[in-house]
N, C-alpha and C positions, 0 to 999 in steps of 0.2 A: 672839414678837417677829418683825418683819416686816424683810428687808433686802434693799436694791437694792445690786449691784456694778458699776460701770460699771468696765470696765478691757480696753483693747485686747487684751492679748495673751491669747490661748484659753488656754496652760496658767497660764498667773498663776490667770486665770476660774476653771478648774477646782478647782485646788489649794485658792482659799480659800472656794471652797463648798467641799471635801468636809472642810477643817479645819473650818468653820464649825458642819457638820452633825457632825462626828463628835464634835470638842473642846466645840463650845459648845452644841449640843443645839438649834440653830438648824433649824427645819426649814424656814419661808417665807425662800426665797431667788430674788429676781430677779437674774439677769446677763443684761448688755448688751455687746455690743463698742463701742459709740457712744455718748455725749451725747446724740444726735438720738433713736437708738432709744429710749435712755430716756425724754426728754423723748416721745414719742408714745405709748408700748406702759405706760409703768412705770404699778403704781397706788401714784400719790401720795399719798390721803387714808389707806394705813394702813401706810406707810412710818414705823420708828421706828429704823432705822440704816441710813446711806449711805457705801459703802466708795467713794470717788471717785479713780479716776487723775489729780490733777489736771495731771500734763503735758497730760492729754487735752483741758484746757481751753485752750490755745495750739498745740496743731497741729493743731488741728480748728476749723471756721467755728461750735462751738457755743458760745463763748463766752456771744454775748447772748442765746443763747436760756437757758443756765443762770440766766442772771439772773433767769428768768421766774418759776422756778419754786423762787427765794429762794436758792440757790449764787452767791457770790460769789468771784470773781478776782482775787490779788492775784500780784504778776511777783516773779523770783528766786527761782522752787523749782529752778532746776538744768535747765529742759528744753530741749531742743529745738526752737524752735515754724518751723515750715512757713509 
């Protein structure tokens, strides 16, 4: 099984790949610190689970571009937005 984790903070990142690999036996793990990067770098077509920070979608300009690529935004998770 195939998963992308976008999530700003490095040790969050790390933590839940090394849970992911250890606990869930996940080996294909993409992390990202950005939206952006993922949106350029990630492969989408064998993507089958997405771990999203979705603060990340309101204090970052990547909102519309998540939109692009089927992630949608809805407001009142609690964040922060820049």
């Amino acid at each position: 099984m195939n998963i992308i984790i976008i999530e700003n903070n490095s040790l969050t990142r790390e933590v839940l790949q090394l849970l992911l690999r250890k606990e869930g036996g996940f080996e294909n793990i993409e992390t990202y610190a950005t939206a952006n990067e993922a949106i350029n770098e990630a492969n989408w077509h064998s993507t089958e689970i997405l771990l999203l920070d979705v603060c990340l979608l309101y204090t970052s300009d990547a909102a519309d571009e998540m939109s692009e690529v089927g992630v949608a935004g809805g407001g009142g998770w609690g964040c922060r937005g820049g």
